[in-house]
C-alpha positions in Angstrom: -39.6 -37.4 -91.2 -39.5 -34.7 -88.3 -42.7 -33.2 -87.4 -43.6 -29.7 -86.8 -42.5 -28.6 -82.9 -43.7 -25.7 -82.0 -41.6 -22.3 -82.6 -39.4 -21.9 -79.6 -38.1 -18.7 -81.0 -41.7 -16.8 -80.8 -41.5 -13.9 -78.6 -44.9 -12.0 -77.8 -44.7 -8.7 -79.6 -43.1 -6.0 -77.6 -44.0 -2.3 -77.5 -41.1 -0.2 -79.4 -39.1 2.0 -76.5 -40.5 5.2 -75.8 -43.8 4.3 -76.6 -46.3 2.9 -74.3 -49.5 1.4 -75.6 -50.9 3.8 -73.2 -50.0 7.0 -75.0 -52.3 5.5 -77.9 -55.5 7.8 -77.2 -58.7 5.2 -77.4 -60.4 5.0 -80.9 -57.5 7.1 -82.4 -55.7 6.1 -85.1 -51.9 6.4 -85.5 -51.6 8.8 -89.1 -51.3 6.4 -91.9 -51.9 3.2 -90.7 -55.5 2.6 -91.3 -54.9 0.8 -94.6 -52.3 -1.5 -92.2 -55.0 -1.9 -89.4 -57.7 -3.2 -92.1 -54.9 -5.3 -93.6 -53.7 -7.2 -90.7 -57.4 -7.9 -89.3 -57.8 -9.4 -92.8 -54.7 -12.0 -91.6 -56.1 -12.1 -88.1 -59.3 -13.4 -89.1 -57.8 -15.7 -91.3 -55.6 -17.3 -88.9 -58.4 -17.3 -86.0 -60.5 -19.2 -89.1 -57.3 -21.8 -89.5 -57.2 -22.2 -86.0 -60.8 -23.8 -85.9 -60.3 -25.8 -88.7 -57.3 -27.4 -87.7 -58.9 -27.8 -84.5 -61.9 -29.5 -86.3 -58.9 -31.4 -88.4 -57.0 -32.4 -85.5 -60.1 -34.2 -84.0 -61.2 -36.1 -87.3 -57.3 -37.6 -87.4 -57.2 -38.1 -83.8 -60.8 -40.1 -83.7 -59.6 -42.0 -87.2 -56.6 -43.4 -85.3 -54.3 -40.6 -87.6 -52.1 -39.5 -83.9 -49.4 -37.8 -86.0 -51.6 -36.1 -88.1 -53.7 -35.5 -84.8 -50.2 -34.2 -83.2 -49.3 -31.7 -86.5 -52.5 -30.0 -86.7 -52.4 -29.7 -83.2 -49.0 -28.0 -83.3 -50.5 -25.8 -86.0 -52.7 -25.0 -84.2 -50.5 -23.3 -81.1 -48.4 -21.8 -84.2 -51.7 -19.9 -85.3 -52.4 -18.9 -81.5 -49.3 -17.1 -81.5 -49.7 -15.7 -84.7 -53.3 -14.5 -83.6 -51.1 -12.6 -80.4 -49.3 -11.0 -82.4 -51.5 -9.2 -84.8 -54.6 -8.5 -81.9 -51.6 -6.8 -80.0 -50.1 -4.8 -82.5 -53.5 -3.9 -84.3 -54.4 -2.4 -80.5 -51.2 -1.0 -80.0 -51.8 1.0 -83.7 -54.6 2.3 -82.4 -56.9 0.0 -84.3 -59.8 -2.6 -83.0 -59.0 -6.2 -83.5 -61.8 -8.2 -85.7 -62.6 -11.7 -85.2 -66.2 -11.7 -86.5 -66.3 -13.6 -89.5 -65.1 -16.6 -89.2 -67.7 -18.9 -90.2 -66.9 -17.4 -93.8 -63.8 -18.9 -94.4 -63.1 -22.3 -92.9 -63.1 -24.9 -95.1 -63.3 -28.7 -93.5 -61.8 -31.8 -95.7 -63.8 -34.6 -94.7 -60.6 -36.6 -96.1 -56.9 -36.4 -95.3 -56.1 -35.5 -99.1 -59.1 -32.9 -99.2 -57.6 -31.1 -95.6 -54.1 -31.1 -96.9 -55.4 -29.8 -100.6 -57.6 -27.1 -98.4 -54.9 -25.7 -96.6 -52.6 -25.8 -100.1 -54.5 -22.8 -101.6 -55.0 -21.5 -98.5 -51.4 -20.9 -97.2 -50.6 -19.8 -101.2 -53.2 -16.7 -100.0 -52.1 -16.2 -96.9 -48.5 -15.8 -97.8 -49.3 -13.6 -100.9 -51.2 -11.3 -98.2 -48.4 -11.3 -95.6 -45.8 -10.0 -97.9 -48.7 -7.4 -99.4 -49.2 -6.8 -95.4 -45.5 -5.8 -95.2 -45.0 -3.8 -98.3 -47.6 -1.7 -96.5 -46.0 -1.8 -93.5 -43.1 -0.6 -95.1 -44.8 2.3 -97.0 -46.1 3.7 -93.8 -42.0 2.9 -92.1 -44.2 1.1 -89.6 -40.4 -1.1 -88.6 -42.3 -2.8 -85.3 -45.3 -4.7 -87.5 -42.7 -5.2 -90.8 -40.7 -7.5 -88.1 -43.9 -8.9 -86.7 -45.4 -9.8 -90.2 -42.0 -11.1 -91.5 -41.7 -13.2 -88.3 -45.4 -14.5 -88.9 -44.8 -15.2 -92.7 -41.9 -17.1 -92.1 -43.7 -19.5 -89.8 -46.8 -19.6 -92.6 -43.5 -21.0 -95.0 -42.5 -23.7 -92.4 -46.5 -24.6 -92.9 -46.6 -24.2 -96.6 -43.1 -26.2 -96.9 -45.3 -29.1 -93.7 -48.0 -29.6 -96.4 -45.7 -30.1 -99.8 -43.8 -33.2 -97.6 -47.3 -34.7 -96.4 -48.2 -34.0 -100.1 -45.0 -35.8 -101.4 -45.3 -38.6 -98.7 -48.9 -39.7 -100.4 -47.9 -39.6 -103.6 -44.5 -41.6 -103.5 -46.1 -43.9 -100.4 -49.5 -44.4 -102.1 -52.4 -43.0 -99.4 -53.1 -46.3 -97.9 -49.0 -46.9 -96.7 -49.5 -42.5 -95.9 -52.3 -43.3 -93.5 -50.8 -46.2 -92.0 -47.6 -44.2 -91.2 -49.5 -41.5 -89.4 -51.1 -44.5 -86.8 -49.2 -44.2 -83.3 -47.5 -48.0 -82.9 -49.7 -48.5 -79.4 -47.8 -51.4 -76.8 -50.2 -53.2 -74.8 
């Protein structure tokens, strides 16, 4: 089974022609996008949180001899940085202050492989239910630059929701034990 490899298609987000995040007066708030602002720093915070928890994730796999898993959460994690990018720049470009101060509120750790993969299950289910809420607003407000943004974003949270239905697959037809032993890097003395 292929792993994750990191998007190749991301591209950092740009500011739409004619308007330069300059012209944005500091502390103002472009009409009709507050509801937007406080919507995507809700998904930025949550994906700053999933990035520390797959960090934590990444470590646990890597230190239990788990170098694939180590490898996909990894790659996750560089997913999330980008999808962090995104949203801090356009939240500044609407005018808006970027949030990142409550993580330690939502990061849940699995001190198992099954109990991280179940975590990030009803996780992603939220996250993808507020992406497509985020973009209904966007589209309400004919805000065109952060519907492509959030669209762009959600589709990457699908390739992670799709990731952690195949892991959960792989345990159940494999058993957890043949699971595990396929995520252990074959090492060649």
């Amino acid at each position: 089974m292929a792993m994750n490899v990191i998007h190749k298609g991301y591209e950092p987000v740009s500011t739409p022609k004619g308007l330069m995040s300059g012209d944005i007066k500091k502390g103002a708030v472009m009409e009709g996008r507050r509801d937007l602002i406080e919507s995507m720093n809700l998904l930025l915070e949550e994906s700053l949180a999933a990035q520390n928890q797959n960090m934590v994730h990444a470590e646990m796999c890597g230190g239990w001899g788990y170098k694939k898993l180590e490898m996909a959460f990894r790659t996750r994690i560089i997913l999330q940085m980008h999808e962090s990018e995104g949203l801090i720049e356009r939240i500044i470009f609407l005018g808006g202050l970027p949030r990142i101060s409550k993580l330690n509120t939502i990061i849940k750790l699995g001190k198992t492989v099954e109990e991280m993969l179940g975590n990030e299950k009803g996780e992603v289910k939220a996250i993808l239910h507020a992406y497509n809420k985020a973009i209904v607003l966007a589209r309400k407000v004919r805000d065109q630059g952060s519907v492509e943004l959030l669209t762009r974003i959600l589709k990457m949270e699908e390739q992670q929701s799709r990731w952690i239905e195949i892991q959960k697959v792989q345990i159940q037809q494999l058993g957890l034990e043949n699971y595990l032993n396929n995520q252990t890097e074959n090492v060649v003395n």
